[in-house]
N, C-alpha and C positions, 0 to 999 in steps of 0.2 A: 504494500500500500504506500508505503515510505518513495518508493520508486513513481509513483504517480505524482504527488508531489512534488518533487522533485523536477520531475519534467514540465511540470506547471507553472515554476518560477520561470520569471521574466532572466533576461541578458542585459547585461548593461544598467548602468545607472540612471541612464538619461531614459529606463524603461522602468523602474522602481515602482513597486506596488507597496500600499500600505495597509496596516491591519486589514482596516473597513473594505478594503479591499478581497484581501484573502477570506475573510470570512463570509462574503458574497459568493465568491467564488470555489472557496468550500464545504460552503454551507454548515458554517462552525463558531459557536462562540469564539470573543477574542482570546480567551484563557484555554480554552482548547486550541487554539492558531498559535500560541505562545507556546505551547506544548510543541506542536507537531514542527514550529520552525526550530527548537533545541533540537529536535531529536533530527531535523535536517540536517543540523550544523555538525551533528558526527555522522553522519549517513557517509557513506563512500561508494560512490553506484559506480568509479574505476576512472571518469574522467577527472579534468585535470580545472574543473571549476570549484569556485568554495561558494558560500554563502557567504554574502555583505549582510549582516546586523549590526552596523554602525550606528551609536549612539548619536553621532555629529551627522548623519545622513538622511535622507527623506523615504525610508521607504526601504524595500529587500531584494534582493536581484543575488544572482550568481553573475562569476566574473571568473578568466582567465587572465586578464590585466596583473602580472606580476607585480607592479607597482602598487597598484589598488591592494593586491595583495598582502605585500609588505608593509603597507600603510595599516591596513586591515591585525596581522600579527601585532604589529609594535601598539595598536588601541588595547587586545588585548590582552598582551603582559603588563602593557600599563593598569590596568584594570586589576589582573589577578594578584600585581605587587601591594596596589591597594588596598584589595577584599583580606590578604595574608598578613598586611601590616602588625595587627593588633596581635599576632600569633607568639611573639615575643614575650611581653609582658604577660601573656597568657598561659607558656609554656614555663614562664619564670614563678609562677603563681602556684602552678600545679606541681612542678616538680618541687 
């Protein structure tokens, strides 16, 4: 089912669909479309496109654009250094 989806995302940025969108289009609440676009973003159907869920971006699209791409990585280690921050004091706490 994952593979339908999949093939249903748009290309390109300048092709970006949003929620309201997808959930029209898959007939799915937005928290189920929130669902199924994570479970997109590890899907691996063998091509060589990722999924854009850019916080700074209008919308979702898969993309080959290696730049987009790299752009794309370096949001989310910024992101995961973030989320992991507190893990410090955390782990200084418990041990």
């Amino acid at each position: 089912m994952l593979e339908q989806y999949w093939n249903s995302l748009p290309i390109g940025k300048e092709n970006a669909v949003d929620y309201d969108t997808l959930c029209e289009q898959w007939q799915m609440s937005r928290r189920k479309v929130r669902h199924t676009l994570h479970e997109l973003s590890l899907y691996d159907s063998g091509d060589n496109y990722i999924l854009i869920r850019s916080g700074s971006g209008k919308g979702f699209y898969k993309t080959d654009d290696m730049q987009i791409i790299k752009a794309f990585r370096k949001e989310c280690l910024n992101k995961a250094k973030s989320n992991f921050a507190p893990l410090k004091k955390i782990n200084r706490v418990i041990n």
